[in-house]
C-alpha positions as CSV (number, residue, x, y, z in Angstrom):
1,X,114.0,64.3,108.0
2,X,113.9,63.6,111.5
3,X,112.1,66.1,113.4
4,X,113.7,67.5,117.0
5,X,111.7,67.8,120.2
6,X,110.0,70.8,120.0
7,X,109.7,72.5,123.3
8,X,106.0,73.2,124.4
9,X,104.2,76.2,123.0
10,X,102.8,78.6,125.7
11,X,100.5,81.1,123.7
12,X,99.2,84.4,124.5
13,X,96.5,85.6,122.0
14,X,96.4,89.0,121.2
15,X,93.5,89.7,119.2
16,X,94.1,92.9,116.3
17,X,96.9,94.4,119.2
18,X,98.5,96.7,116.7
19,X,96.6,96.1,113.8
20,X,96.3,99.5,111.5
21,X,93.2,98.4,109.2
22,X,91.1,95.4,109.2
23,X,91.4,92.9,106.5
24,X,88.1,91.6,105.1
25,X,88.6,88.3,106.2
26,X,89.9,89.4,109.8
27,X,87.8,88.1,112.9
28,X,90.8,87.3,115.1
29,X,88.5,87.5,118.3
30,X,86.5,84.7,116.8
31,X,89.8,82.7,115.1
32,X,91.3,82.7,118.8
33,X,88.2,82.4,121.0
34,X,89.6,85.5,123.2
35,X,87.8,88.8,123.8
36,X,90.2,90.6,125.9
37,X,93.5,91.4,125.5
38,X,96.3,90.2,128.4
39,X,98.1,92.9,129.8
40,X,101.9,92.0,130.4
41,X,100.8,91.7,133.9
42,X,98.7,89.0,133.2
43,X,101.3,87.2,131.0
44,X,103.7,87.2,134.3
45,X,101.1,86.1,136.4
46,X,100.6,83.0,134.2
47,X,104.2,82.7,133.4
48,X,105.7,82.7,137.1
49,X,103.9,79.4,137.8
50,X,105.5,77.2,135.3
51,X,108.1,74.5,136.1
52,X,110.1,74.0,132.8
53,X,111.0,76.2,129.8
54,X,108.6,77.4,127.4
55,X,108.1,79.0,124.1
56,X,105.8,81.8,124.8
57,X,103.8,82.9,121.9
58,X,102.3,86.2,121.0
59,X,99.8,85.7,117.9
60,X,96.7,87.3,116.9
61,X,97.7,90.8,116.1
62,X,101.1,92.9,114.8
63,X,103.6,92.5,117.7
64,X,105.8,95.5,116.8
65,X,103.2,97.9,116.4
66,X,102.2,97.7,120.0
67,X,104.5,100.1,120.7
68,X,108.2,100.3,122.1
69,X,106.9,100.0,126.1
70,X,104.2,97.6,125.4
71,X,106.9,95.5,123.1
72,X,109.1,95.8,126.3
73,X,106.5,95.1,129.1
74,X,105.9,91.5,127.1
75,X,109.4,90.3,126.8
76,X,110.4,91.6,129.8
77,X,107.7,89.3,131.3
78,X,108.7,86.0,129.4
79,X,112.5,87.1,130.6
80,X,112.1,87.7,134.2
81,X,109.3,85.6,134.9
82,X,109.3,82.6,133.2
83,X,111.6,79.1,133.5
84,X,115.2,79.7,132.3
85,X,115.9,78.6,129.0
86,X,112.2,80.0,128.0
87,X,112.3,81.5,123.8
88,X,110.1,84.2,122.6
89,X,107.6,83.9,119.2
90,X,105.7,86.3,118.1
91,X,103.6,87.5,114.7
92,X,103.7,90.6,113.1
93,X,103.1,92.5,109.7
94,X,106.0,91.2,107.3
95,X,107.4,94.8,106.7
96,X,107.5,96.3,110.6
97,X,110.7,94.9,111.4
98,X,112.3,97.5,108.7
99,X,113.1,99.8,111.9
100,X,116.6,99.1,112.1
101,X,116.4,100.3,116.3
102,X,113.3,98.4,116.6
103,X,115.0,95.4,115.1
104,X,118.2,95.5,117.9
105,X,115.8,95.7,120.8
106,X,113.4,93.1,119.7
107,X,116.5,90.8,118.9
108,X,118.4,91.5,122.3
109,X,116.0,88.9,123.6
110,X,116.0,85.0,123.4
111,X,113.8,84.8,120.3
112,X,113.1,81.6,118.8
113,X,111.2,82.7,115.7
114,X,109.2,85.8,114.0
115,X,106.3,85.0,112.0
116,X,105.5,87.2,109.4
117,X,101.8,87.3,108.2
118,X,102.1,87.7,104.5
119,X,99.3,85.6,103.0
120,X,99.8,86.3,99.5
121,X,102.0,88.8,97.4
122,X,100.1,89.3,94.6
123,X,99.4,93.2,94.7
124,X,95.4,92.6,93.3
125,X,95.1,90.0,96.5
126,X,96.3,92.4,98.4
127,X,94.1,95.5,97.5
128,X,91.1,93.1,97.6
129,X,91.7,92.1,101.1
130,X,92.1,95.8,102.6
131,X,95.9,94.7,103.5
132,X,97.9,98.0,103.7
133,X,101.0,96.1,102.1
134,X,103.6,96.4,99.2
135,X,104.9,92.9,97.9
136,X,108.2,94.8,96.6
137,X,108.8,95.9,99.9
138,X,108.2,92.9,101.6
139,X,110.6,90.9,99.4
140,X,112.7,93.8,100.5
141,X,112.2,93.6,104.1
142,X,112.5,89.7,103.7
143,X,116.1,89.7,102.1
144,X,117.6,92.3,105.0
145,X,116.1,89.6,107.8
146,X,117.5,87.1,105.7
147,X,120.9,88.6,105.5
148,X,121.2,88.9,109.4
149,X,120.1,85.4,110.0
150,X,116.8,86.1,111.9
151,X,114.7,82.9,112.8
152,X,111.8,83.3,110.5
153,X,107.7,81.7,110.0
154,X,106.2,82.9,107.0
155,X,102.1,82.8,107.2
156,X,100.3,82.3,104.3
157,X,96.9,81.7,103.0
158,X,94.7,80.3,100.1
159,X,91.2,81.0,98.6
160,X,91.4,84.7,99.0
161,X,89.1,87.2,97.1
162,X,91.5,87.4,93.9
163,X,93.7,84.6,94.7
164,X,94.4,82.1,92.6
165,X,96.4,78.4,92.9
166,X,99.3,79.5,90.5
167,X,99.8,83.1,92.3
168,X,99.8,81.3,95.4
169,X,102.5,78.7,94.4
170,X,104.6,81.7,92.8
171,X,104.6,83.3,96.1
172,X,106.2,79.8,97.7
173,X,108.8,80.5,94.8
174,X,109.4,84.1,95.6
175,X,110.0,83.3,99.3
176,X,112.2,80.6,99.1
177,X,114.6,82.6,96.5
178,X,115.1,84.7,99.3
179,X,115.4,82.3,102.0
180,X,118.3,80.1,100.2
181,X,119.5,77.6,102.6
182,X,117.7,79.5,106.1
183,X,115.7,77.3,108.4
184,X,112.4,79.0,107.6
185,X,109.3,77.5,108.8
186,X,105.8,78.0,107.1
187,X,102.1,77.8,107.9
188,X,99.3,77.7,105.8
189,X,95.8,78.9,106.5
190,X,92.3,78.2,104.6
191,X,90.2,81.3,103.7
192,X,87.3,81.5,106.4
193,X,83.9,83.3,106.0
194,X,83.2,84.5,109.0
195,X,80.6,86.4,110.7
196,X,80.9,90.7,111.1
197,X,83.2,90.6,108.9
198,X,83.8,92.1,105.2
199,X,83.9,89.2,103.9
200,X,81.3,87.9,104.8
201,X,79.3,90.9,102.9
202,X,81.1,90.3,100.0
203,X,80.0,86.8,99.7
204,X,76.5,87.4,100.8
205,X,76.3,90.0,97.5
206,X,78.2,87.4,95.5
207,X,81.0,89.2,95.0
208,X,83.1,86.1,96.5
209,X,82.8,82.2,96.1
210,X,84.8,81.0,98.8
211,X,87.3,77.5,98.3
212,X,85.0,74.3,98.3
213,X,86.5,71.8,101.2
214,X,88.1,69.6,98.0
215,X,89.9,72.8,96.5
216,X,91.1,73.7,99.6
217,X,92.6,70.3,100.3
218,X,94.1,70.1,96.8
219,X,95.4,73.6,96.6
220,X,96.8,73.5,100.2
221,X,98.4,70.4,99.6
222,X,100.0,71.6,96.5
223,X,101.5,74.6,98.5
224,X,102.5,72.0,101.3
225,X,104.1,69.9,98.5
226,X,105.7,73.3,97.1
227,X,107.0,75.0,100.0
228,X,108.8,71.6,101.3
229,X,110.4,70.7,98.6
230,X,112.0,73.8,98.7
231,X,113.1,73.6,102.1
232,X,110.3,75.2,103.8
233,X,109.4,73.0,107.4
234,X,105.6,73.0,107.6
235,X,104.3,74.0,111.5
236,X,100.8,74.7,111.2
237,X,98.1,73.5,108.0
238,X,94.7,75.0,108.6
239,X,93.1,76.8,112.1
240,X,92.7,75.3,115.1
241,X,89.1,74.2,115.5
242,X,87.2,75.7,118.6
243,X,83.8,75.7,119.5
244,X,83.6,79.8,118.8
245,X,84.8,78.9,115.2
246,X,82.6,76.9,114.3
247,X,80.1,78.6,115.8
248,X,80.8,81.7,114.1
249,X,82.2,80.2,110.6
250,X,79.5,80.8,107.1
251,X,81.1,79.7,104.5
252,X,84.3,78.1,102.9
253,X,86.2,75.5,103.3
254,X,85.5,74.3,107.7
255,X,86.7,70.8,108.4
256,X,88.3,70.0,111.8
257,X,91.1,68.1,109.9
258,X,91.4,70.2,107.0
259,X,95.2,70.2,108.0
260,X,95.5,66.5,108.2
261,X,93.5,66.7,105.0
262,X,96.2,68.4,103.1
263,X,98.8,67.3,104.6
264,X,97.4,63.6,103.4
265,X,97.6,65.4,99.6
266,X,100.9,66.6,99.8
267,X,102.2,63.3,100.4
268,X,99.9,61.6,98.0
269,X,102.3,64.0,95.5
270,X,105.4,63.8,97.2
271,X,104.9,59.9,96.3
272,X,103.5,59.5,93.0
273,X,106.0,62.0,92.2
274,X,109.3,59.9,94.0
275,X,107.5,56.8,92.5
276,X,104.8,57.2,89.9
277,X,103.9,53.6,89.9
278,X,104.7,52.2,93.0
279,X,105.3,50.3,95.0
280,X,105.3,53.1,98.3
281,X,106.8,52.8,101.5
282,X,105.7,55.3,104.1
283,X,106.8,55.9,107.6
284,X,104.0,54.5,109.7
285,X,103.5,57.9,111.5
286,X,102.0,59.2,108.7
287,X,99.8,56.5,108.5
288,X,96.6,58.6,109.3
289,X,97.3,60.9,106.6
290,X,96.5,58.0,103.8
291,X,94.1,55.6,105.8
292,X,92.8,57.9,108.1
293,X,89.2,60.3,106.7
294,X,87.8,57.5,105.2
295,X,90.9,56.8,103.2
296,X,91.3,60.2,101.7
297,X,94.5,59.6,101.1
298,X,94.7,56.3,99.7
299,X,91.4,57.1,97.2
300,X,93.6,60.0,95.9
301,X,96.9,57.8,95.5
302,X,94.6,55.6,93.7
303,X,92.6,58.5,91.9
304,X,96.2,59.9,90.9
305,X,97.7,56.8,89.8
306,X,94.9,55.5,87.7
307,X,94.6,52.2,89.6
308,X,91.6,50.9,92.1
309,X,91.7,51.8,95.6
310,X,92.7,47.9,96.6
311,X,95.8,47.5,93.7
312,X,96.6,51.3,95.9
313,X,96.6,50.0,99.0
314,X,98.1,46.4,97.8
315,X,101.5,48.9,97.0
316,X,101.8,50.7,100.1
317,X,104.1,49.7,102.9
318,X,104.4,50.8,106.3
319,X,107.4,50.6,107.9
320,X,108.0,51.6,112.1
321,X,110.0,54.9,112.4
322,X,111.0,57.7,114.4
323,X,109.0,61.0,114.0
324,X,109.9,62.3,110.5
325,X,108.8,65.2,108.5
326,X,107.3,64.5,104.9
């Protein structure tokens, strides 16, 4: 598939704005590096300096709970202040666009896509991680937004307390029965340790063994494998790395390129599975994927197909191409 020119991501970080309880994994000051919330002031005085359209992102906390003014104060900022032709993202908890009123206002603005955070359905996940959430009434929430064509992001992540690899792949399966034939997009987090956190507790009484880096690789590329074959278009695999992260991170699995990592996986599947035996040709963008991380990648291809690494890399083919999508 050949991916459009997205247009350039402005983000605002909004560290637990909204947020009714804390998850046990949940250091969002630390995930995003920023301590103090922007007022919508702020976000004009950044905006109104810009010379071409932008997507301007609110992540970090639940948009729609910030209140009806605050909401306003935001996307009355991107609207007013920023380039024409500017869209609107923002995250929020999967069920708080279930206000019907809240819905209109929110959606009377140029918005380009609502991520909902639902990181797993499975109702034990859910208790374990202190997430004040009923599956049911997600899928519920899911199948009105669905109905009314809303631009969608689902958020999801892996190695939770509770969690396991087929509960996480049902979940890919659940979603997409709903989204049918809908543009959804998709992004998929590890399970961090971090510091002053729950979590972090937890793992210290050994109560929770988080994902080694290998499980996380292979379990997230099974869910990138999973959710794009059924239509889902991958934006984001693992957390931005920043200094604070790793700083702050004590256990599970921290890589830098842990998205690249499973990424790398997904296509090692994708291929075996289009072509069990070879031979495998591969746009050359993704060429880092397979040769790239010490030939993760190609070891796995090999690994996979039961061959050595050279009669692997003697059956791969790289062929010039325009951006694509695996």
């Amino acid at each position: 598939m050949v991916m459009r020119k997205a247009m350039k991501k402005h983000p605002f970080f909004l560290p637990f704005a909204g947020c009714k309880n804390l998850c046990v994994y949940c250091n969002q000051r630390t995930i995003t590096g920023v301590n103090k919330i922007p007022s919508p002031q702020d976000v004009i005085e950044e905006l109104k300096v810009l010379k071409e359209a932008v997507e301007v992102c609110f992540f970090g906390g639940s948009f729609c709970r910030l209140g009806i003014e605050t909401i306003r104060g935001y996307l009355d900022a991107v609207v007013n202040y920023s380039p024409a032709g500017s869209q609107i993202r923002f995250s929020t908890y999967p069920n708080d666009l279930s206000d019907k009123k809240l819905r209109e206002i929110v959606l009377s603005y140029p918005i380009a896509c609502i991520e909902l955070g639902v990181q797993s359905l499975d109702p034990k996940v859910l208790a374990l991680c202190h997430r004040d959430i009923d599956p049911s009434e997600v899928l519920d929430n899911l199948t009105e937004l669905r109905e009314e064509n809303i631009p969608l992001a689902v958020q999801l992540m892996i190695g939770l307390p509770g969690q396991t690899e087929s509960s996480s792949v049902g979940d890919i399966y659940k979603l997409a029965k709903i989204k049918g034939a809908a543009e959804w997009q998709i992004r998929i987090y590890p399970c961090l340790v971090m510091e002053d956190t729950e979590l972090n507790t937890i793992m210290q009484e050994n109560k929770y063994i988080p994902l080694s880096l290998n499980e996380a690789i292979r379990w997230g590329g099974k869910l990138i494998d999973e959710a794009t074959s059924l239509g889902f278009t991958l934006i984001k695999a693992g957390l931005q790395e920043t200094e604070e992260l790793a700083l702050q991170v004590r256990g599970g699995p921290h890589h830098p390129s842990l998205g690249e990592l499973m990424i790398g996986e997904s296509l090692v599947y994708r291929l075996l599975r289009l072509k069990p035996e070879g031979p495998w040709v591969v746009p050359a963008n993704h060429m880092s994927k397979l040769i790239g991380h010490n030939r993760y990648g190609l070891k796995r291809l090999a690994e996979l197909s039961q061959i050595t690494e050279k009669e692997a890399e003697e059956k791969l083919y790289f062929f010039p191409s325009r951006k694509t999508q695996i």
